[in-house]
C-alpha positions in Angstrom: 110.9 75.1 97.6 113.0 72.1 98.4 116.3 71.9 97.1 119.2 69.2 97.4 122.7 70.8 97.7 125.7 69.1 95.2 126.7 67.4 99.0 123.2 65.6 98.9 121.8 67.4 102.2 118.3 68.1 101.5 117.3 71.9 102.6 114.5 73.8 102.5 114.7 77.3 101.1 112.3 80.0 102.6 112.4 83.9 102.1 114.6 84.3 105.1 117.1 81.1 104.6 117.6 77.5 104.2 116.4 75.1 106.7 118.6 71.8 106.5 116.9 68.4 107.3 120.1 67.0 106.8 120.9 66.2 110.8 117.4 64.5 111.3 118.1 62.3 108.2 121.6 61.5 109.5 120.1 60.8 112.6 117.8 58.6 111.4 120.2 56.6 109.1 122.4 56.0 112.4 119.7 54.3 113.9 119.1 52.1 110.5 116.4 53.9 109.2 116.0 54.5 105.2 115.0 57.6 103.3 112.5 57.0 100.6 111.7 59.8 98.2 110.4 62.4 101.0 109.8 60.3 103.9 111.9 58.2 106.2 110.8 54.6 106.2 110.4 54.2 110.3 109.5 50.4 111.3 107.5 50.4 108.2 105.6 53.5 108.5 106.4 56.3 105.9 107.6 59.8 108.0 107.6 62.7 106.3 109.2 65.8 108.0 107.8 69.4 107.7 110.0 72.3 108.8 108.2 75.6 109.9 108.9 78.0 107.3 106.0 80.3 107.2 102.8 81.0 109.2 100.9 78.3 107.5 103.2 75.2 108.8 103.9 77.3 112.0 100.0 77.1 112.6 99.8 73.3 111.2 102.5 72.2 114.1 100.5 74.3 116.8 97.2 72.5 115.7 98.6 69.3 115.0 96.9 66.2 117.0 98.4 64.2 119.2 98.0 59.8 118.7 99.5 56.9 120.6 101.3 55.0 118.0 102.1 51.8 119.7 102.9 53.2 123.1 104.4 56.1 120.9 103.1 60.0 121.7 103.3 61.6 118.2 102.1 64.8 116.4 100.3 64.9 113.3 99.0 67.3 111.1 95.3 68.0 110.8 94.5 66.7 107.2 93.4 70.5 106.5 96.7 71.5 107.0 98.1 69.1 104.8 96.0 70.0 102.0 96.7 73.7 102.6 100.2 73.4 102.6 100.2 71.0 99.1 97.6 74.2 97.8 100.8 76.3 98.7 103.3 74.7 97.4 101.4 74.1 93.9 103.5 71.2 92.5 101.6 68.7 90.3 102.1 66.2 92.9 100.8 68.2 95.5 97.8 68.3 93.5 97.7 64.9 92.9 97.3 64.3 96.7 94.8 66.8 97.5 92.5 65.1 95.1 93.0 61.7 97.2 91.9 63.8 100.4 89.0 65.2 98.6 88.3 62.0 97.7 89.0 59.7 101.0 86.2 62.4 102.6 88.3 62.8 105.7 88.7 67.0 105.0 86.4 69.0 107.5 85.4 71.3 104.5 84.5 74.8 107.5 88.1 74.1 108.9 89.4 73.9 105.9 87.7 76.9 104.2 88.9 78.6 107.2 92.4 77.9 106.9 92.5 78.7 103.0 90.9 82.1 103.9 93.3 82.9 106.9 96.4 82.0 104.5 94.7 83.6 101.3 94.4 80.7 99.4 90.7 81.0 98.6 91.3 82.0 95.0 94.0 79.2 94.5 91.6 76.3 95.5 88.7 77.5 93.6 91.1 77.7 90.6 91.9 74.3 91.2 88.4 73.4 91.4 87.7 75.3 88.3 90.3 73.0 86.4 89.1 69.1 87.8 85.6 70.5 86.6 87.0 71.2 83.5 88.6 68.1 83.2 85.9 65.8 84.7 83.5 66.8 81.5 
């Protein structure tokens, strides 16, 4: 669950402890850079920044891809990840985006079947798909 602390650092709180983004976000401002909502605006591109918390993101930074991005090496989540980690987290928005992954057809359904059984999150997506056929009627 993310939290922001009375100072304004944004933290992430796990089982264990809190995980502060706080020094990549000051960082980041140093260098001119702008937080917007989640993400850090980063010549133009929206970055959002995941800590490892929990076996699920642990394995979503092992299996991430690497891309040039303009003569820049950077790791990205597989979009199966992504969508596993929004199934976890279960906010409304989170829901939101996994229906605009569904729907871009970019999701390697085996992979991500996979994942969601690995992390037990089977019943939890077939929940979810019980409730947008509910609504799509």
């Amino acid at each position: 669950m993310g939290l922001t602390q009375p100072n304004g650092n944004r933290v992430l709180q796990s089982s264990d402890a809190l995980i502060s983004l706080e020094p990549i976000y000051e960082y980041l401002s140093e260098k001119g850079y702008r937080a917007e909502m989640e993400a850090v605006l980063i010549e133009g591109v929206a970055v959002q920044f995941l800590p490892v918390y929990n076996p699920l993101n642990e394995e979503a930074v092992e299996d991430a891809v690497e891309f040039d991005y303009e003569g820049v090496t950077v790791r990205v989540m597989r979009a199966e990840h992504l969508v596993a980690i929004m199934l976890q987290t279960g906010r409304s928005k989170d829901f939101v985006r996994i229906a605009r992954f569904v729907e871009s057809d970019v999701l390697d359904n085996k992979a991500l079947m996979d994942i969601l059984a690995h992390h037990k999150l089977k019943q939890k997506w077939n929940a979810l798909g019980a409730i947008h056929r509910r609504l799509s009627k």
